[in-house]
DOFI-992666 format. One record per residue (C-alpha): x, y, z; residue in one letter; residue number from 0. Coordinates in Angstrom, 2 decimals. Example, Ala and Ser with C-alpha at 12.3 -4.5 7.8 and 13.67 -1.06 7.14 Angstrom:
<rec xx="12.30" yy="-4.50" zz="7.80" rest="a" nr="0"/>
<rec xx="13.67" yy="-1.06" zz="7.14" rest="s" nr="1"/>
end
This chain:
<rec xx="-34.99" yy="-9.76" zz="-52.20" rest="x" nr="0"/>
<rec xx="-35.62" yy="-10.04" zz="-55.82" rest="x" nr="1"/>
<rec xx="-32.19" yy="-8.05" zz="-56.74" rest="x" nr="2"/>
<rec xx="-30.53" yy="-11.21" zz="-54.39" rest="x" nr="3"/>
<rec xx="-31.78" yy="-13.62" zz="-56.36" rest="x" nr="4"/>
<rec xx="-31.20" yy="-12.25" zz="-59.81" rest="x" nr="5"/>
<rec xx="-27.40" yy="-11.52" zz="-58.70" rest="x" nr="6"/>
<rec xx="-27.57" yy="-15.30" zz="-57.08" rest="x" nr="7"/>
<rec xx="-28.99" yy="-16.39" zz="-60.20" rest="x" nr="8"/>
<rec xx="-26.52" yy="-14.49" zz="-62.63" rest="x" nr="9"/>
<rec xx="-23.52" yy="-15.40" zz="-60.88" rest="x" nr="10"/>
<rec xx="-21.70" yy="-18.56" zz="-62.50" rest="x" nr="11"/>
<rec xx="-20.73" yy="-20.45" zz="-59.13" rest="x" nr="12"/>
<rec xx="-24.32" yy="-20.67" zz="-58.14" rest="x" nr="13"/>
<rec xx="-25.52" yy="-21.94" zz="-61.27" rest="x" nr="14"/>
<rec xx="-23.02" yy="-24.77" zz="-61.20" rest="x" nr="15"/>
<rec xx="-23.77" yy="-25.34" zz="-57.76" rest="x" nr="16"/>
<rec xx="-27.17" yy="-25.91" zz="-58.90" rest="x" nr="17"/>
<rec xx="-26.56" yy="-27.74" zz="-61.82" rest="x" nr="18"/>
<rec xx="-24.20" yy="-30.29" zz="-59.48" rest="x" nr="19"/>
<rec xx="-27.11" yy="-30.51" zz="-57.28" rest="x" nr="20"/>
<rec xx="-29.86" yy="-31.70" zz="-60.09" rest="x" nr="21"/>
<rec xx="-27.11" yy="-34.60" zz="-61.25" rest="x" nr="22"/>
<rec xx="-27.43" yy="-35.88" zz="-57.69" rest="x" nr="23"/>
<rec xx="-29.50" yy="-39.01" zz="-56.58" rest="x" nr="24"/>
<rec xx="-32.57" yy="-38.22" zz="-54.60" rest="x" nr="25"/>
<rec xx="-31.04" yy="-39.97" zz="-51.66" rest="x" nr="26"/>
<rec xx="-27.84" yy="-37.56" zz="-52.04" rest="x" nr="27"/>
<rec xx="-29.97" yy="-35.03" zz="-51.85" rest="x" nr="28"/>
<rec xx="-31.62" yy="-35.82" zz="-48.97" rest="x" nr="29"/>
<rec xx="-28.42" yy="-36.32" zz="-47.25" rest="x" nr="30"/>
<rec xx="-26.72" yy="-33.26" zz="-48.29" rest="x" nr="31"/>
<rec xx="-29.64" yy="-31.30" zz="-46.54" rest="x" nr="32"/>
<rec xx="-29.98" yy="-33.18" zz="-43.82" rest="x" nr="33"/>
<rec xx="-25.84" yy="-32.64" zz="-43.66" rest="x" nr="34"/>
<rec xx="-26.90" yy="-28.87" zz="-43.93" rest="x" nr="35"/>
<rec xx="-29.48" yy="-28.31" zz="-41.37" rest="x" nr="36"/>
<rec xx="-26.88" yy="-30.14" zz="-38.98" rest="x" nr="37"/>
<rec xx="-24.30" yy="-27.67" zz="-40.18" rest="x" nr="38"/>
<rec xx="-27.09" yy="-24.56" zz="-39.28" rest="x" nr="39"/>
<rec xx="-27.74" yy="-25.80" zz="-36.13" rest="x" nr="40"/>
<rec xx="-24.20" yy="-26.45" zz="-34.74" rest="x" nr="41"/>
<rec xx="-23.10" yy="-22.76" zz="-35.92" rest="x" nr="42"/>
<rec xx="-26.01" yy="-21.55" zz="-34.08" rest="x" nr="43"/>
<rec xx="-25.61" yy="-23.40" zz="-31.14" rest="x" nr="44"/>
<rec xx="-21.90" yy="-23.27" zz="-30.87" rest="x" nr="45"/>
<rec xx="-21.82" yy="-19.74" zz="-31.87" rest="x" nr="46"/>
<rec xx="-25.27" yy="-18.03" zz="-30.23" rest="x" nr="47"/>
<rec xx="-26.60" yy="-20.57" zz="-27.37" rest="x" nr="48"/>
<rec xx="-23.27" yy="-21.48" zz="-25.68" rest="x" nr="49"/>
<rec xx="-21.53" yy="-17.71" zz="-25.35" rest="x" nr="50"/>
<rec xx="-25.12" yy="-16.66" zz="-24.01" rest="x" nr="51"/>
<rec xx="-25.01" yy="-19.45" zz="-21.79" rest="x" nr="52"/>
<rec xx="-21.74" yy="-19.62" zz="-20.18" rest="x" nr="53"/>
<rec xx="-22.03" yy="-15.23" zz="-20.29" rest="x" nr="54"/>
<rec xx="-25.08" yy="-16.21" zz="-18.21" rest="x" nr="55"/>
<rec xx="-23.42" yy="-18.41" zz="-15.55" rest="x" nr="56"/>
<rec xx="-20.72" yy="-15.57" zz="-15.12" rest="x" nr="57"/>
<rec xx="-23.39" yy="-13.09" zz="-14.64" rest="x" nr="58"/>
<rec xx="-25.02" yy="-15.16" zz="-11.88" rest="x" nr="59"/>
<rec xx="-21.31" yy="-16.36" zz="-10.53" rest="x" nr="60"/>
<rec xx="-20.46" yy="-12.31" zz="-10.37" rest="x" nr="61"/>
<rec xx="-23.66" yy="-11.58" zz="-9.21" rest="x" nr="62"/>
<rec xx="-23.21" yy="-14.10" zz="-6.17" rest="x" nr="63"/>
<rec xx="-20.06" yy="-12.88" zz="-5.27" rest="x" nr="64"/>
<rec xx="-21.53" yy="-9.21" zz="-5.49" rest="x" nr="65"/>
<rec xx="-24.36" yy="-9.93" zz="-2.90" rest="x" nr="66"/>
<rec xx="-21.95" yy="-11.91" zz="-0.72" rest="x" nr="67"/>
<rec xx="-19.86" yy="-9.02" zz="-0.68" rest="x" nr="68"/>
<rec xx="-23.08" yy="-6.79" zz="-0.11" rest="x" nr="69"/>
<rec xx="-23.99" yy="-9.10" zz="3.08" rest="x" nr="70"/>
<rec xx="-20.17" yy="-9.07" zz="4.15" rest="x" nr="71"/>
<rec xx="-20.44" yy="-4.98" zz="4.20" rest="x" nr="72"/>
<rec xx="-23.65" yy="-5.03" zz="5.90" rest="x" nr="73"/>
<rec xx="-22.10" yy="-7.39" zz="8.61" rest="x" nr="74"/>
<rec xx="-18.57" yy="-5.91" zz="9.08" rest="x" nr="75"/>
<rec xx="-20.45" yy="-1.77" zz="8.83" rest="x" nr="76"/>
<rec xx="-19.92" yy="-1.24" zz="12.78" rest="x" nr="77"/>
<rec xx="-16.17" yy="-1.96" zz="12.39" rest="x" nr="78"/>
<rec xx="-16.22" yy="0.83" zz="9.27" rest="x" nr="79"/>
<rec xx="-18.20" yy="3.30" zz="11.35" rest="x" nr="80"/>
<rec xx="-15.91" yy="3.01" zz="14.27" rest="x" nr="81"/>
<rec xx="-13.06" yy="3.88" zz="12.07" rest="x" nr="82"/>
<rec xx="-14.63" yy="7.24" zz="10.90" rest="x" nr="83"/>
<rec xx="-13.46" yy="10.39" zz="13.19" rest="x" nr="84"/>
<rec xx="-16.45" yy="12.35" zz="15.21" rest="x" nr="85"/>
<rec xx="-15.39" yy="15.24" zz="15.34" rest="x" nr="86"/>
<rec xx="-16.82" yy="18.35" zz="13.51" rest="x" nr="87"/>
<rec xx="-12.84" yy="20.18" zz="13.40" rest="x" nr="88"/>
<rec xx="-10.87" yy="22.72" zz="14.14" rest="x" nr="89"/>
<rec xx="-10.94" yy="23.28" zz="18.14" rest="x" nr="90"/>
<rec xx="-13.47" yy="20.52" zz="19.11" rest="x" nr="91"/>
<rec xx="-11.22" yy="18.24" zz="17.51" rest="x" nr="92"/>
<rec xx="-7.87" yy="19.29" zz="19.21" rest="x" nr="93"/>
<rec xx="-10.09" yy="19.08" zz="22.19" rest="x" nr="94"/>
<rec xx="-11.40" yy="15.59" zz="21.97" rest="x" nr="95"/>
<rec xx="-7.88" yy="14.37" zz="20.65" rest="x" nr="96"/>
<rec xx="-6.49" yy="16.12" zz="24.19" rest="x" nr="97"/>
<rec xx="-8.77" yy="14.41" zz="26.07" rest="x" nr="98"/>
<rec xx="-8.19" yy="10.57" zz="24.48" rest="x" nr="99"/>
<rec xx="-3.78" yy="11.12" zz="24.65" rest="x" nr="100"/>
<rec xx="-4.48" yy="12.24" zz="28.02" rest="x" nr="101"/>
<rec xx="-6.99" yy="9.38" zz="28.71" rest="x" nr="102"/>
<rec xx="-4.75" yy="6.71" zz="27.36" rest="x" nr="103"/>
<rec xx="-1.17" yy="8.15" zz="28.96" rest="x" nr="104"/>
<rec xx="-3.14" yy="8.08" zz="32.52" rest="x" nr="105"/>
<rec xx="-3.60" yy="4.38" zz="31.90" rest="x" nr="106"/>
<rec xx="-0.05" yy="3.80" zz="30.66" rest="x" nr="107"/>
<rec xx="1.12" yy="5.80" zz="34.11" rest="x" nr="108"/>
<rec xx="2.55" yy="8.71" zz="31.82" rest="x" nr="109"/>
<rec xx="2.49" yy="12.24" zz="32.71" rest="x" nr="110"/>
<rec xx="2.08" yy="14.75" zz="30.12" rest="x" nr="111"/>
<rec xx="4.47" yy="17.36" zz="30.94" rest="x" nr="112"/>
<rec xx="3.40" yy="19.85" zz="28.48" rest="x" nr="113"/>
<rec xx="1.11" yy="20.39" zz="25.25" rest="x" nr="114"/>
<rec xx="-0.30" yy="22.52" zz="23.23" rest="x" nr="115"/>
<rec xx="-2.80" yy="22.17" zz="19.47" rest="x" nr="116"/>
<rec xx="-1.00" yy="22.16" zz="16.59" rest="x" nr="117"/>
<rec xx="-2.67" yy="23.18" zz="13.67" rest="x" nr="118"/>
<rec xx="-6.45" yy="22.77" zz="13.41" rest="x" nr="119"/>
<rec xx="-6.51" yy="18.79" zz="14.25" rest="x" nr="120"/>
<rec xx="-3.00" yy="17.92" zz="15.45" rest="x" nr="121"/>
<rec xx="-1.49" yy="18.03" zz="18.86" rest="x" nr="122"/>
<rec xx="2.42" yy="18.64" zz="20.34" rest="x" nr="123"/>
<rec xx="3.33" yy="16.80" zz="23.55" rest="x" nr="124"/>
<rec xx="6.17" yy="16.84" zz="25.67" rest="x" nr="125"/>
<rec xx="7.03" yy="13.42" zz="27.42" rest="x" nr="126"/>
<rec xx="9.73" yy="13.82" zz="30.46" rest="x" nr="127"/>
<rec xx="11.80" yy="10.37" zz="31.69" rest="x" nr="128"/>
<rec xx="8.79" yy="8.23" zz="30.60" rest="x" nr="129"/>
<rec xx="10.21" yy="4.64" zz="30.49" rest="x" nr="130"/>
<rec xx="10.29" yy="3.39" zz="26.98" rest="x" nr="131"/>
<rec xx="8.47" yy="0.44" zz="26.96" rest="x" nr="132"/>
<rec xx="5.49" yy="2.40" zz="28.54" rest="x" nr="133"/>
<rec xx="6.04" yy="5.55" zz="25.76" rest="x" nr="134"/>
<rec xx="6.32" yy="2.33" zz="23.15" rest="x" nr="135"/>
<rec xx="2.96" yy="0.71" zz="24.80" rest="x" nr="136"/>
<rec xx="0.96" yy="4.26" zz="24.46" rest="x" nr="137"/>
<rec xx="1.72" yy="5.21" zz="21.09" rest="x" nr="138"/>
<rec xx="0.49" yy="1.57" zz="20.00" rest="x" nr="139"/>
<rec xx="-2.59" yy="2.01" zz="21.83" rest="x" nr="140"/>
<rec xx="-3.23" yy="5.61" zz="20.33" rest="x" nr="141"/>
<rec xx="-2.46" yy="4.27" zz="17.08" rest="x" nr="142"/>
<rec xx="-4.21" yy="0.66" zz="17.34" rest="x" nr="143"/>
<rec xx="-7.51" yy="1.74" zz="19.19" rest="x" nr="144"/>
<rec xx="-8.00" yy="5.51" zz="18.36" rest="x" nr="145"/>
<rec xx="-6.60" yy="5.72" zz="14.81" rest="x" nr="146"/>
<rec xx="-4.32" yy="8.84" zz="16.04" rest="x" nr="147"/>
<rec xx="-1.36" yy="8.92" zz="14.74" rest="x" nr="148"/>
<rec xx="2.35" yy="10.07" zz="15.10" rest="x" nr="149"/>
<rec xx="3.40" yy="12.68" zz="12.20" rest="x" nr="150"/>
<rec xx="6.65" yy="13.67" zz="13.79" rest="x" nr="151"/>
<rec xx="9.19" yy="12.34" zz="17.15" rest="x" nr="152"/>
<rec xx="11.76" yy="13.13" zz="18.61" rest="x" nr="153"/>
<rec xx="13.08" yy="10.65" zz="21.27" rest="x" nr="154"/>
<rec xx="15.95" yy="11.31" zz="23.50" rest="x" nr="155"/>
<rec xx="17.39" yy="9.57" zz="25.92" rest="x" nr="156"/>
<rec xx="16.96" yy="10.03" zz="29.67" rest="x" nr="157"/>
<rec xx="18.92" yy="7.99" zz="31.38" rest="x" nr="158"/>
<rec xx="19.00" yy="3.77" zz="31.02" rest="x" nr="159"/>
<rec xx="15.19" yy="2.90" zz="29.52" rest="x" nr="160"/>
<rec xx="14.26" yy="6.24" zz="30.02" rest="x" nr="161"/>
<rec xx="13.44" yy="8.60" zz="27.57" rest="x" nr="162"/>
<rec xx="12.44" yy="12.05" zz="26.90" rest="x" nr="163"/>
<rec xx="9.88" yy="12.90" zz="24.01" rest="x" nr="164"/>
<rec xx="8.68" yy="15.31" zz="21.92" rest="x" nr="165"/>
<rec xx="5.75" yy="14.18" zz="19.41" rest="x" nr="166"/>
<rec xx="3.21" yy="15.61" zz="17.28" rest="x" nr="167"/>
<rec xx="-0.12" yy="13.43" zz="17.54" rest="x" nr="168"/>
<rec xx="-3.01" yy="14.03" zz="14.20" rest="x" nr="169"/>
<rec xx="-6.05" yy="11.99" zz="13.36" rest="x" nr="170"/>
end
């Protein structure tokens, strides 16, 4: 501290800074601190209190958002856990994936004329003069409601709306 004031003191711009401030009035100098502590307490306001302040009002504006979100998640965590495949792979998969094409193609009135697994989760179906809007209706259903979907087709025709088809069904 002492080394401060000794450079302060030595250096020739302070000491006519304080030899300007001794020819003031006593009422100058009164003002010219008061002008100074305003000074000092607008740069720490403006440039300490109000960043902290409006950093604080985004933290609690992010942080509402966040919980809302949270709450959301917590709400909508059925829909995400309906989504998620149950099945533990390989044959048990094929299996249940079977069962739902066949499940949904009884309820569309289509007859699987042949299948068989492909790969570990994937399965190949043959479709014989199936009328198209009913193939069309099925594979939006498998897709829509069982999150199975079509990784490769081949539709031919059968005769006017009819239509023969070879697909390969994967979750």
């Amino acid at each position: 501290m002492k080394s401060l004031m000794t450079t302060l003191k030595s250096h020739p711009a302070f000491n006519s800074a304080i030899v300007a401030w001794h020819r003031l009035s006593r009422n100058d100098q009164r003002a010219l601190l008061l002008l100074a502590v305003v000074v000092v307490v607008a740069i720490l306001y403006l440039g300490l209190w109000l960043p902290s302040q409006r950093g604080l009002e985004e933290a609690r504006r992010q942080h509402a958002v966040q919980v809302e979100l949270l709450e959301w998640m917590h709400a909508n965590r059925h829909v995400v856990e309906g989504l998620a495949p149950r099945s533990n792979g390989g044959e048990a998969s094929t299996e249940s994936l079977l069962r739902l094409v066949s499940e949904v193609a009884r309820a569309q009135d289509i007859a699987l004329r042949r299948f068989e697994p492909d790969g570990t989760t994937g399965l190949r179906v043959w479709l014989e003069g199936v009328p198209f809007h009913a193939f069309a209706g099925w594979v939006e259903k498998l897709q829509v409601e069982h999150r199975i979907t079509v990784s490769q087709v081949a539709v031919d025709s059968a005769g006017p709306g009819m239509v023969n088809v070879r697909a390969v069904l994967s979750r």
